[in-house]
Backbone and ligand atoms as CSV (ligand in chain L), in Angstrom:
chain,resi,resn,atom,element,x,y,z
A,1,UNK,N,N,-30.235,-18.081,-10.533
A,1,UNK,CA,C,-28.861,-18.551,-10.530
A,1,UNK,C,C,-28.427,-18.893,-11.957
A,2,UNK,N,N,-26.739,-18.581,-12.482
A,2,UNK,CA,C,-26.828,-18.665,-13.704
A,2,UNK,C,C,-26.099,-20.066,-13.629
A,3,UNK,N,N,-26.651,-20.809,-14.982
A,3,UNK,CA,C,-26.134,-22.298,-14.955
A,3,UNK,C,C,-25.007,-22.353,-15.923
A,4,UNK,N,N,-24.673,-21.329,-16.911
A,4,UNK,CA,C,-23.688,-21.540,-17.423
A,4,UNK,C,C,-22.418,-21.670,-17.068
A,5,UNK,N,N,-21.530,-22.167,-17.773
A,5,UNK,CA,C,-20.626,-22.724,-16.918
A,5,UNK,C,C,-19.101,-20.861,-17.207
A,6,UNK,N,N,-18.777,-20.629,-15.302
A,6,UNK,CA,C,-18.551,-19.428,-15.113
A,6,UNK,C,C,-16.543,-18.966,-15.728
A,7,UNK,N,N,-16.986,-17.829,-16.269
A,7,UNK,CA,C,-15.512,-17.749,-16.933
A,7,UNK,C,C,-14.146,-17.299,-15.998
A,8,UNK,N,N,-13.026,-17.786,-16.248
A,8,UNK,CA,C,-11.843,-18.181,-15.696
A,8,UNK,C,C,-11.753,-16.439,-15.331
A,9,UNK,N,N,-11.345,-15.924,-14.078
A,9,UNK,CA,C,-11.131,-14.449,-13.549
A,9,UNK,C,C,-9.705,-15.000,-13.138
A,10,UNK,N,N,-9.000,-13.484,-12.814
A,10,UNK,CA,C,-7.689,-13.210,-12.653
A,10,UNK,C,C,-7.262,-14.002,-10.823
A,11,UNK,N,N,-8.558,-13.565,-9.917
A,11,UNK,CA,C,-8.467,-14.323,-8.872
A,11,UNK,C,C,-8.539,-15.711,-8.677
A,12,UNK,N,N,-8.585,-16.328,-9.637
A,12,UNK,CA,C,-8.938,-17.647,-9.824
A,12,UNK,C,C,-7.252,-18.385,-9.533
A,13,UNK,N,N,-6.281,-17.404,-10.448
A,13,UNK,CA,C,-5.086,-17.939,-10.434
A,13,UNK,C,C,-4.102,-17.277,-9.653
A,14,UNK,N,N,-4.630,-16.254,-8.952
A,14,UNK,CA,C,-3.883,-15.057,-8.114
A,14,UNK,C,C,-2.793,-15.785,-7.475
A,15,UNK,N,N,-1.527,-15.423,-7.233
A,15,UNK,CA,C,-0.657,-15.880,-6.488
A,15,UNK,C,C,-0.724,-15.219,-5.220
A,16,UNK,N,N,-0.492,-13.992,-5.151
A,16,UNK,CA,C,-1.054,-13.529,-3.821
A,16,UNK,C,C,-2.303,-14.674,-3.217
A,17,UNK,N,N,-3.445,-14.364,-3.747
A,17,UNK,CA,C,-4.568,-14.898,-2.947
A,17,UNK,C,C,-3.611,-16.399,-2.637
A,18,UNK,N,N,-3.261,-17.319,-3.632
A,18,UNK,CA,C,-2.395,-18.268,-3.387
A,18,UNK,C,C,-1.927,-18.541,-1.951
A,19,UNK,N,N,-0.719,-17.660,-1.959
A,19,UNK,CA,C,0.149,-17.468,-0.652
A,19,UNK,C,C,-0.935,-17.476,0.463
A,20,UNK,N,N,-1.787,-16.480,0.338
A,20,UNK,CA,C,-2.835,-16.172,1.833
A,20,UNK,C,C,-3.386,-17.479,1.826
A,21,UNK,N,N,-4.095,-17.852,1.069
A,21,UNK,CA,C,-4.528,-19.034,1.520
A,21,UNK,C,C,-3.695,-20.271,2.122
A,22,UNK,N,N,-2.478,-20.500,1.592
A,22,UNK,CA,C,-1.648,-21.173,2.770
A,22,UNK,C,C,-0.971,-20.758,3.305
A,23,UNK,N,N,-0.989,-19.727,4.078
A,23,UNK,CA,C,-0.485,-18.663,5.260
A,23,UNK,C,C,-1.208,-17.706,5.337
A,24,UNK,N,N,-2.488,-17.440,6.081
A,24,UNK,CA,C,-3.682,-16.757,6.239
A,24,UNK,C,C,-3.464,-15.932,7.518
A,25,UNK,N,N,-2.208,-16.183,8.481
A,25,UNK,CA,C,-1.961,-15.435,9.442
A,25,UNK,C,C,-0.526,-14.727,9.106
A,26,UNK,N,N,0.061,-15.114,7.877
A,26,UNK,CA,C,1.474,-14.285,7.667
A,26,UNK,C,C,1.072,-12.906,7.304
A,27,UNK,N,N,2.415,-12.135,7.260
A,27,UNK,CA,C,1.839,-10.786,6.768
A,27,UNK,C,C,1.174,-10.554,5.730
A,28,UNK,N,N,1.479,-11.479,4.503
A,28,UNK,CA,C,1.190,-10.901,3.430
A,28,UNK,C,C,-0.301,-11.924,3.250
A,29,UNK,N,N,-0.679,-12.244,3.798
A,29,UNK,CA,C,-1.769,-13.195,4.498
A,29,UNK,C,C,-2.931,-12.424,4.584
A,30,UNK,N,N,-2.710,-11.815,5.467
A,30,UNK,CA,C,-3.362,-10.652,6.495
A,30,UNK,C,C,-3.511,-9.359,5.469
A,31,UNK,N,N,-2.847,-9.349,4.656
A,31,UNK,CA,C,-2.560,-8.020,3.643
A,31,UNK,C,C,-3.570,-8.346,2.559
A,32,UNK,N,N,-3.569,-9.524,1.904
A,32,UNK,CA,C,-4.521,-9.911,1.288
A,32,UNK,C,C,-6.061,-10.034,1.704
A,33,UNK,N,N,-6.005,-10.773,3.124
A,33,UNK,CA,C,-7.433,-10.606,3.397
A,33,UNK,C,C,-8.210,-8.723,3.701
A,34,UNK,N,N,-7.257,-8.655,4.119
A,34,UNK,CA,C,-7.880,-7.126,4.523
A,34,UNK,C,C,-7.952,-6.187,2.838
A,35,UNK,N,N,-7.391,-6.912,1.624
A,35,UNK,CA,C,-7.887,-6.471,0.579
A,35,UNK,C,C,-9.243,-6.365,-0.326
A,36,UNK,N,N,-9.187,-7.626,0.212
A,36,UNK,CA,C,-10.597,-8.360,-0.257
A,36,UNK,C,C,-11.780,-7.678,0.520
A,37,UNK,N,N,-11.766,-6.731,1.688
A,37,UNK,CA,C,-12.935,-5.706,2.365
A,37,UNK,C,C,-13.111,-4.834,1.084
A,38,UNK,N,N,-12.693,-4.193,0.444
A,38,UNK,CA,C,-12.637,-3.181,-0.161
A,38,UNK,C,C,-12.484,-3.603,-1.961
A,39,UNK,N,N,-11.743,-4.026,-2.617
A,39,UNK,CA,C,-11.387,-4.550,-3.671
A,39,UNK,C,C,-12.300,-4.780,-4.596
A,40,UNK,N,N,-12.527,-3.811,-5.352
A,40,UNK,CA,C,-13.747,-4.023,-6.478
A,40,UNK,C,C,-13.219,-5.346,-7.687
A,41,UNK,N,N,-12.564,-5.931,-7.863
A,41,UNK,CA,C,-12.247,-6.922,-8.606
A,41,UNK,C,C,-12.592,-8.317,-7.968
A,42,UNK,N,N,-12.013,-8.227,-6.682
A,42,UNK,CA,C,-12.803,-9.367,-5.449
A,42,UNK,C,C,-14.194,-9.565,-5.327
A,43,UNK,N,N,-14.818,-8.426,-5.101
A,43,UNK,CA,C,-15.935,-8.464,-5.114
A,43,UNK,C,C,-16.853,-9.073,-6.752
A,44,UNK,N,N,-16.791,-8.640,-7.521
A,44,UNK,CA,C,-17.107,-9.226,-8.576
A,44,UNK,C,C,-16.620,-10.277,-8.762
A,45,UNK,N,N,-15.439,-10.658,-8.117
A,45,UNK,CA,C,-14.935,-12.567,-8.105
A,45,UNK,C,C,-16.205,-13.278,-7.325
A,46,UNK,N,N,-16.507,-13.101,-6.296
A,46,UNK,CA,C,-16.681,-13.751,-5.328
A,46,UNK,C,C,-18.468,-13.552,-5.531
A,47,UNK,N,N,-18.948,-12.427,-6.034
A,47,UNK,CA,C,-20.514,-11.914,-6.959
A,47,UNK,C,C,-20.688,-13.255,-7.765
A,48,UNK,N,N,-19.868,-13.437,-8.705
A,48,UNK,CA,C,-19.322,-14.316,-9.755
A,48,UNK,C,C,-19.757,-15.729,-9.144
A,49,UNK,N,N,-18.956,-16.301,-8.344
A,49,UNK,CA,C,-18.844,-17.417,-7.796
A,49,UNK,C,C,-20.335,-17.849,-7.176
A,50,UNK,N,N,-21.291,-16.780,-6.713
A,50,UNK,CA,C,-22.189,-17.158,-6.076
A,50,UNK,C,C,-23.337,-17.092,-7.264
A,51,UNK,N,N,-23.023,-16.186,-8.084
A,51,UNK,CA,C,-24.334,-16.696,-9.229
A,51,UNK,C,C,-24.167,-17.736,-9.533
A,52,UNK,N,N,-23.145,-18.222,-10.062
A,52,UNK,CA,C,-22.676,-19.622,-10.497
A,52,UNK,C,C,-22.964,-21.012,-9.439
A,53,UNK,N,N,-23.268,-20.464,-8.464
A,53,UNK,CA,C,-23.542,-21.583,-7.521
A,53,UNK,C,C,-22.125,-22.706,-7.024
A,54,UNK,N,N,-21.213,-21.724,-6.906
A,54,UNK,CA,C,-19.536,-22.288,-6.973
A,54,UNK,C,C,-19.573,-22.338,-4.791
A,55,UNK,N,N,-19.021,-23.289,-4.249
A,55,UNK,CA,C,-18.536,-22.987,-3.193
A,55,UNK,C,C,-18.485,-21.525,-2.591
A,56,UNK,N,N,-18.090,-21.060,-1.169
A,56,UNK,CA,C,-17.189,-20.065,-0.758
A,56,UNK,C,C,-15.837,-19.860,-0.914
A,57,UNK,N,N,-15.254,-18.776,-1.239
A,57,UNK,CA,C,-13.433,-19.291,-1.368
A,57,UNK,C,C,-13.365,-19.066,0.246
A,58,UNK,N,N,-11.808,-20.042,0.724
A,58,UNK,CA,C,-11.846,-20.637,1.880
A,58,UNK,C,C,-11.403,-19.325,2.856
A,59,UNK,N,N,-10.948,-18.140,2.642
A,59,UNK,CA,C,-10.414,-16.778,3.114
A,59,UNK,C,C,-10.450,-15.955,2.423
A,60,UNK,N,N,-11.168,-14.774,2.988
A,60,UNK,CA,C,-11.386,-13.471,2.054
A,60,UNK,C,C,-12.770,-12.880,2.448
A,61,UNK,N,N,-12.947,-11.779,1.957
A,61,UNK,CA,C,-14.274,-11.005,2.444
A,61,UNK,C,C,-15.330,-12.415,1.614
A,62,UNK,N,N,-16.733,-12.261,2.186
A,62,UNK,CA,C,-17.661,-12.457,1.146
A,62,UNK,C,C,-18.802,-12.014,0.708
A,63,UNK,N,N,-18.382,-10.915,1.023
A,63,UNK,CA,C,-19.085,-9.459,0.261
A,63,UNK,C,C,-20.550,-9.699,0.826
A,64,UNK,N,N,-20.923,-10.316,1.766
A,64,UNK,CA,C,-22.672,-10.850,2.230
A,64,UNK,C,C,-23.141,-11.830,1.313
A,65,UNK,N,N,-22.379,-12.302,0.506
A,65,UNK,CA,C,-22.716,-13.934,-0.348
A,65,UNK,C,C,-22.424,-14.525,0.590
A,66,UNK,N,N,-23.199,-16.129,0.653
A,66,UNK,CA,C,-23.115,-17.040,1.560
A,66,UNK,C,C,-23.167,-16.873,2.899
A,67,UNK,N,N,-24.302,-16.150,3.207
A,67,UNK,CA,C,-24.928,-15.880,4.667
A,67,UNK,C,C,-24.690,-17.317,5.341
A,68,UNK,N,N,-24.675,-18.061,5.019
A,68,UNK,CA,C,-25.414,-19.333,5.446
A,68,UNK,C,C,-23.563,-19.994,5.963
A,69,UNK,N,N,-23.269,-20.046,5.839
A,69,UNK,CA,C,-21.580,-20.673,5.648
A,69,UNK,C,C,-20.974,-21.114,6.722
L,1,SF4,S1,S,-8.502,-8.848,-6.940
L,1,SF4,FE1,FE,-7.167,-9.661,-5.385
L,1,SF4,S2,S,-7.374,-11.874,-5.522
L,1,SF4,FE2,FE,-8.136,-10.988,-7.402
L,1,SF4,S3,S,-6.416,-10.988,-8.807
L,1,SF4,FE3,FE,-6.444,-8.990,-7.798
L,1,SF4,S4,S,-5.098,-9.221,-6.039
L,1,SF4,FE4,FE,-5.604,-11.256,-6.748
């Protein structure tokens, strides 16, 4: 696990992801999560987050990080 402390990504401040997360059943909700299946930038967010030993983000794929959750 890496202990350094992990650098600021574009999903970090996403407004989209934003919106979905407080409206996770609106359309554009639903549009976002079903991005995050596929989304090679997500995936390396969320890769990211788990080397770092960061939480789960609260909606979104998690790529098979955090089996445990
Ligand atoms: S990958 Fe998805 S969550 Fe990340 S910045 Fe792009 S649209 Fe936003």
């Amino acid at each position: 696990m890496d202990t350094e402390k992990r650098p600021q990504m574009s999903c970090d401040t996403c407004r989209f992801r934003e919106k979905a997360e407080k409206a996770s059943a609106s359309f554009l909700g639903k549009i976002w999560i079903w991005h995050t299946r596929f989304c090679p930038g997500w995936k390396r967010y969320v890769r990211t987050k788990w080397e770092h030993g960061e939480a789960a983000p609260p909606v979104g794929s998690l790529r098979g990080y955090w089996q445990n959750r």
